[in-house]
C-alpha positions as CSV (number, residue, x, y, z in Angstrom):
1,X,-76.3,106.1,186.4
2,X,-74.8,108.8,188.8
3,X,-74.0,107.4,192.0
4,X,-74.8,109.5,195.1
5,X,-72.0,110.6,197.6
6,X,-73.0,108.7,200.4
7,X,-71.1,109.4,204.1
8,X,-69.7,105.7,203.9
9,X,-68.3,106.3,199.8
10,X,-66.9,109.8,201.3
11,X,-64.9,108.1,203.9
12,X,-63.6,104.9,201.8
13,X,-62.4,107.2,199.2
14,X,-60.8,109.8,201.4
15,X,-58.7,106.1,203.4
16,X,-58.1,104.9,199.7
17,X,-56.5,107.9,198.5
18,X,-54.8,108.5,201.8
19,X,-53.4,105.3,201.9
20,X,-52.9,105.0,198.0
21,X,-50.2,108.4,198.7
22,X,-48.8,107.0,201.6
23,X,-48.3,104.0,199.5
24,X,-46.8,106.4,196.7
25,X,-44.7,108.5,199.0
26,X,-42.7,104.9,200.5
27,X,-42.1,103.5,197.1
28,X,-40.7,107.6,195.8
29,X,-38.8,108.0,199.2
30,X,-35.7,105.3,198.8
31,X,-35.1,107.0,195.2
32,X,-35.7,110.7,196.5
33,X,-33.2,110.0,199.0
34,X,-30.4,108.4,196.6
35,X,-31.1,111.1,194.1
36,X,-30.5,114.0,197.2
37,X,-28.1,112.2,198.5
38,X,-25.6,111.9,195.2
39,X,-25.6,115.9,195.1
40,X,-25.0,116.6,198.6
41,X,-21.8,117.8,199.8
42,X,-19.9,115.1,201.4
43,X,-18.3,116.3,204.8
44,X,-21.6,117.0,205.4
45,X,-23.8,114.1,204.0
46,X,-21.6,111.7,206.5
47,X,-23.0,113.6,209.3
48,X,-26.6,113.3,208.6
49,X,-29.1,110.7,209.1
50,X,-32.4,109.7,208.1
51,X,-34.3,110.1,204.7
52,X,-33.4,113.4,202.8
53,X,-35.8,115.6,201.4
54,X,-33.1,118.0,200.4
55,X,-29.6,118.2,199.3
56,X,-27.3,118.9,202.5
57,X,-24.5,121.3,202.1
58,X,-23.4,122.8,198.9
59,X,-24.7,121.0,195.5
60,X,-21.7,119.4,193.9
61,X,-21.6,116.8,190.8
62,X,-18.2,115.7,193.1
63,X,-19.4,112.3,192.7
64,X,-20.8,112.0,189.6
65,X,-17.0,113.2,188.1
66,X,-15.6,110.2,190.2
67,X,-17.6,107.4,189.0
68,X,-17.6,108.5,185.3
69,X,-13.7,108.5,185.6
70,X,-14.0,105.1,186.3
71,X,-13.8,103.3,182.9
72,X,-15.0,100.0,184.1
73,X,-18.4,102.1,184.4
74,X,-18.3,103.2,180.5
75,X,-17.2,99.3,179.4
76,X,-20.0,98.1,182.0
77,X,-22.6,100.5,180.3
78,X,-21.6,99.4,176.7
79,X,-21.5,95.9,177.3
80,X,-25.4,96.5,179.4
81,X,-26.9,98.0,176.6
82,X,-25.4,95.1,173.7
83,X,-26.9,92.7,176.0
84,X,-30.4,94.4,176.7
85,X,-30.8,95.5,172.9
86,X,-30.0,91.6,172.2
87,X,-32.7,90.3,174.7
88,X,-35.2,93.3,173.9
89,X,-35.0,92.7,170.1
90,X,-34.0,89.1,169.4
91,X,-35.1,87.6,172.3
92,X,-38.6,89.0,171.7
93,X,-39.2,88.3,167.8
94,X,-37.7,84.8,168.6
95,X,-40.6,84.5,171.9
96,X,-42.9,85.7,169.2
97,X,-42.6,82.9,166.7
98,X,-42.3,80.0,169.3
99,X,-45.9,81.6,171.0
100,X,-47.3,82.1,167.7
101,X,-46.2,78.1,166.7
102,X,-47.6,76.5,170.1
103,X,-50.9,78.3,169.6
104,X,-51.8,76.5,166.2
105,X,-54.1,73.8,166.8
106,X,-52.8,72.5,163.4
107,X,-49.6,71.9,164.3
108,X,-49.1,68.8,165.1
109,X,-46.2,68.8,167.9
110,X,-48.1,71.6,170.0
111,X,-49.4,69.6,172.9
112,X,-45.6,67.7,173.3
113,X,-43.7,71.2,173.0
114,X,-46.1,72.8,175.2
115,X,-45.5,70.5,177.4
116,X,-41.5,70.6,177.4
117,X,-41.9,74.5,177.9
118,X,-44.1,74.3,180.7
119,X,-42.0,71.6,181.9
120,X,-38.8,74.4,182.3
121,X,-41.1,76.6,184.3
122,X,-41.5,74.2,187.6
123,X,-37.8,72.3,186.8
124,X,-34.5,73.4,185.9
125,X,-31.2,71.3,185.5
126,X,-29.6,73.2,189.0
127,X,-26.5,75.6,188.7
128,X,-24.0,72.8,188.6
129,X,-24.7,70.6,186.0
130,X,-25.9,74.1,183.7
131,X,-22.5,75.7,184.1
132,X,-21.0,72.0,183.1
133,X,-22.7,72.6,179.9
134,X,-21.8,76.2,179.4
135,X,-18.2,75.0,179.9
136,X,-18.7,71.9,177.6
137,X,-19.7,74.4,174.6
138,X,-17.2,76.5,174.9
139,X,-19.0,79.7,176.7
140,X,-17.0,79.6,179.7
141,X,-15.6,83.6,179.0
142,X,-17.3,84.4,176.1
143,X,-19.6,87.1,175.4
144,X,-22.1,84.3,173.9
145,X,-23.1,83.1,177.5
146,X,-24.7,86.1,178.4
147,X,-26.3,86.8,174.8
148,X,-27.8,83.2,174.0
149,X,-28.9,80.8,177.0
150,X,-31.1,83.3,178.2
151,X,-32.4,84.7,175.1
152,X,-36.1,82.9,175.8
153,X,-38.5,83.1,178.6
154,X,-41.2,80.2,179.1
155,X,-43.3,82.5,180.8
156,X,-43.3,85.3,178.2
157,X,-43.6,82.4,175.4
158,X,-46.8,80.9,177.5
159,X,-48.3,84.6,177.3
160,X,-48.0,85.3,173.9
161,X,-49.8,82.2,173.0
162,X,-52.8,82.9,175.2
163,X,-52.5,86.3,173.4
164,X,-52.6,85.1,169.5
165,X,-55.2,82.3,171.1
166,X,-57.7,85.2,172.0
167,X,-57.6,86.8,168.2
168,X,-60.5,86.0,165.9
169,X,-59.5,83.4,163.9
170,X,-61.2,85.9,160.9
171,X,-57.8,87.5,160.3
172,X,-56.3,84.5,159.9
173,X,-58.5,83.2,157.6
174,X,-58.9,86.4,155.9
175,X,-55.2,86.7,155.1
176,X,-54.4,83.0,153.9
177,X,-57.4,83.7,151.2
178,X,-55.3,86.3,150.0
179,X,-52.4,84.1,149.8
180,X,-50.2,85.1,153.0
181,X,-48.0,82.8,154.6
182,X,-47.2,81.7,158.3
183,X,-44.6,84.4,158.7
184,X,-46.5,87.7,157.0
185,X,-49.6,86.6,159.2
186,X,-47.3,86.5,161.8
187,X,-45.7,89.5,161.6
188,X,-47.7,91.9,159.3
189,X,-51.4,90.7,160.4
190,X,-51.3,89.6,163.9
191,X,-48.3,91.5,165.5
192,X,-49.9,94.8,165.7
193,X,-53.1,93.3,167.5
194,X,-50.6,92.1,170.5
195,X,-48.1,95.1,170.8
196,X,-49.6,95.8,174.2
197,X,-47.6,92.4,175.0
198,X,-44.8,93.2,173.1
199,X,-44.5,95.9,175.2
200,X,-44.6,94.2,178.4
201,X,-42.6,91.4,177.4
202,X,-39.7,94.2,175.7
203,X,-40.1,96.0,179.1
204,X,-39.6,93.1,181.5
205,X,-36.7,92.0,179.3
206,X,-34.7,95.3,179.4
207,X,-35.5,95.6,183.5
208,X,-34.3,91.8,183.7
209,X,-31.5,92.5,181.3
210,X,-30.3,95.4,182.7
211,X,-30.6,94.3,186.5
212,X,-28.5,91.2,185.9
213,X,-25.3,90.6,187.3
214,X,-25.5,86.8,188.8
215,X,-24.5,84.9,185.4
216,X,-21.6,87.3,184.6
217,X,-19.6,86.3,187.7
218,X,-20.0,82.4,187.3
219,X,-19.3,82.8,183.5
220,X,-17.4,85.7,183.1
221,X,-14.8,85.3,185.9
222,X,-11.6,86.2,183.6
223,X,-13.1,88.4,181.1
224,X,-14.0,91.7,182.9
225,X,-14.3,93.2,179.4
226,X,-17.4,91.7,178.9
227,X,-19.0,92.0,182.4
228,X,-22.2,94.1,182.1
229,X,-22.9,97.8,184.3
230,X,-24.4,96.1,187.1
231,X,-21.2,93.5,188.4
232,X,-19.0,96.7,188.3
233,X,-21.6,98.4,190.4
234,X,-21.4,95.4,192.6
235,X,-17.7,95.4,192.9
236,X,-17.4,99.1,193.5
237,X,-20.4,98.7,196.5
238,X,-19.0,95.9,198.3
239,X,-15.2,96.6,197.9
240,X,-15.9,100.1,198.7
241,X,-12.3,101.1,197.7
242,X,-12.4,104.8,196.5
243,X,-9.0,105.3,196.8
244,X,-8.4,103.2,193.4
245,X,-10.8,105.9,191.7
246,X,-9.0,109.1,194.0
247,X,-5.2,110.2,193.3
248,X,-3.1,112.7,195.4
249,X,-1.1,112.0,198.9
250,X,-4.5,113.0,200.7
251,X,-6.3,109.7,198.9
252,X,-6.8,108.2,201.4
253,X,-8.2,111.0,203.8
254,X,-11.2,112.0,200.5
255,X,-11.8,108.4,199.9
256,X,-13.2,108.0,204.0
257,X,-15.1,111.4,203.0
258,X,-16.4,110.5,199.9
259,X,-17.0,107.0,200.1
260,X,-20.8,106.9,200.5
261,X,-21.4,110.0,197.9
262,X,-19.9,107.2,195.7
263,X,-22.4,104.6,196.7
264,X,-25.1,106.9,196.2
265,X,-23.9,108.3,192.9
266,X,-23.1,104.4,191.5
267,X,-26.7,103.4,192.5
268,X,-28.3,106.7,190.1
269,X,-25.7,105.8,187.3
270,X,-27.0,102.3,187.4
271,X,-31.0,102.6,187.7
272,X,-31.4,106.0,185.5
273,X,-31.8,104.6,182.3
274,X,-34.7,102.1,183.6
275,X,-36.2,104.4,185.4
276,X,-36.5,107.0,182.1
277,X,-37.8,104.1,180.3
278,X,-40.5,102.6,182.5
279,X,-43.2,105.4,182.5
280,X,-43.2,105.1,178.7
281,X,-43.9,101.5,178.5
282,X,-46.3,101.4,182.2
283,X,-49.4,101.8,180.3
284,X,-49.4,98.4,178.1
285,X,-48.7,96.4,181.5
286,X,-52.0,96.2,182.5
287,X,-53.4,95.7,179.3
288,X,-50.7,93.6,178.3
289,X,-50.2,91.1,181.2
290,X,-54.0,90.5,181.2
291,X,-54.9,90.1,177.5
292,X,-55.5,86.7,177.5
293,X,-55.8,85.6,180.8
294,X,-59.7,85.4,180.6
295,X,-61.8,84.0,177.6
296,X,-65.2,85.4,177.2
């Protein structure tokens, strides 16, 4: 059936696109602006205000050549991605199997383990008496606390068992009569019906992952080899102290000058590689994060 163009239809649509760029503009502007920024000369970028549309003064890479000489930046970025590989692959298959076991209505413990992961959503054991058992096994400084006490999600675990819980049961069935165990169902049978949740869940683990810099200065206090991209971003925002990165006797003359080209450039090293990835993985998050949620 073709809907007609009616005057009312003509003016919702022309408010919801209008509003739907203006919407799109204000998310694109902050980045715009960093990106700009970064490449702008800085004598002149400390002189201008508001949002820039444009580079201002000559284009120079300046910045970027400062921050990359910066080897905490390359040990941050190597130590990032171990961490987000760990989560994106590990964590994930190991979500997997614990969705895939509380959605058997054979299994006998799936109502009292439901219940305990469920339970972790809506309580937690408080910062103090967690880091009191990080200490107590022996994490305190170690590059195990950032790779294995957060390696599960409840949430994600609670999505992938509405997910296998809305697959016919027929491929199950189908596959046991052809003598397939628990883990080939698993992950030759019913895997490739739920990548759109894969997806999401790989997605919001990387983002989470990569955003992270909270449980690396509790846990990591004395072992800045280990401390992921985004605490040396932190250190080099707050402390601001370009003249560590700067050498010559006019130090500390560049480093007032160049100081916010730094922040701006630090901000684009650190959200790049998330920001390349998302538009790859955006189309399974609506399909993903709803499959499930309804039964009909």
């Amino acid at each position: 059936m073709i809907e007609k163009n009616s005057p009312g239809r003509i003016v919702f649509n022309i408010m919801n696109y209008g509003f739907m760029a203006l919407f799109a503009v204000a998310c694109i502007a902050p980045i715009w602006h960093v990106a700009m920024a970064s490449i702008s000369e800085p004598r002149v970028l400390m002189g201008t205000s508001g949002v820039l549309w444009k580079p201002v003064g000559d284009l120079t890479m300046k910045g970027y050549q400062l921050v990359l000489k910066n080897a905490n930046i390359l040990t941050g970025y190597g130590n990032t991605i171990l961490y987000v590989a760990w989560n994106a692959v590990v964590g994930t298959v190991c979500t997997m199997v614990a969705g895939f076991l509380v959605s058997r209505k054979d299994f006998k413990l799936q109502i009292p383990l439901l219940l305990f992961i469920m339970f972790t959503m809506m309580f937690s054991g408080g910062l103090i008496p967690t880091y009191q058992v990080t200490r107590m096994l022996g994490l305190i400084n170690n590059r195990l606390v950032m790779m294995i006490p957060g390696l599960m999600n409840a949430f994600y675990i609670v999505m992938m068992k509405s997910a296998f819980e809305q697959l016919s049961p027929s491929y199950e069935e189908s596959a046991k009569l052809d003598g397939a165990g628990p883990l080939t169902i698993l992950f030759r049978i019913l895997m490739p019906l739920v990548k759109a949740n894969i997806a999401v869940i790989v997605m919001f683990s990387v983002v989470m992952t990569w955003n992270s810099w909270y449980p690396a200065s509790i846990y990591l206090p004395k072992a800045r080899e280990y401390w992921p991209l985004q605490l040396f971003m932190r250190e080099i925002l707050i402390q601001n102290d370009t003249a560590k990165i700067l050498t010559g006797a006019d130090a500390a003359a560049k480093a007032d000058m160049t100081k916010n080209l730094v922040k701006y450039c630090v901000t684009i090293v650190g959200t790049l590689p998330v920001l390349c990835a998302y538009p790859f993985a955006q189309r399974y998050f609506v399909q993903g994060a709803t499959l499930g949620g309804v039964k009909g």
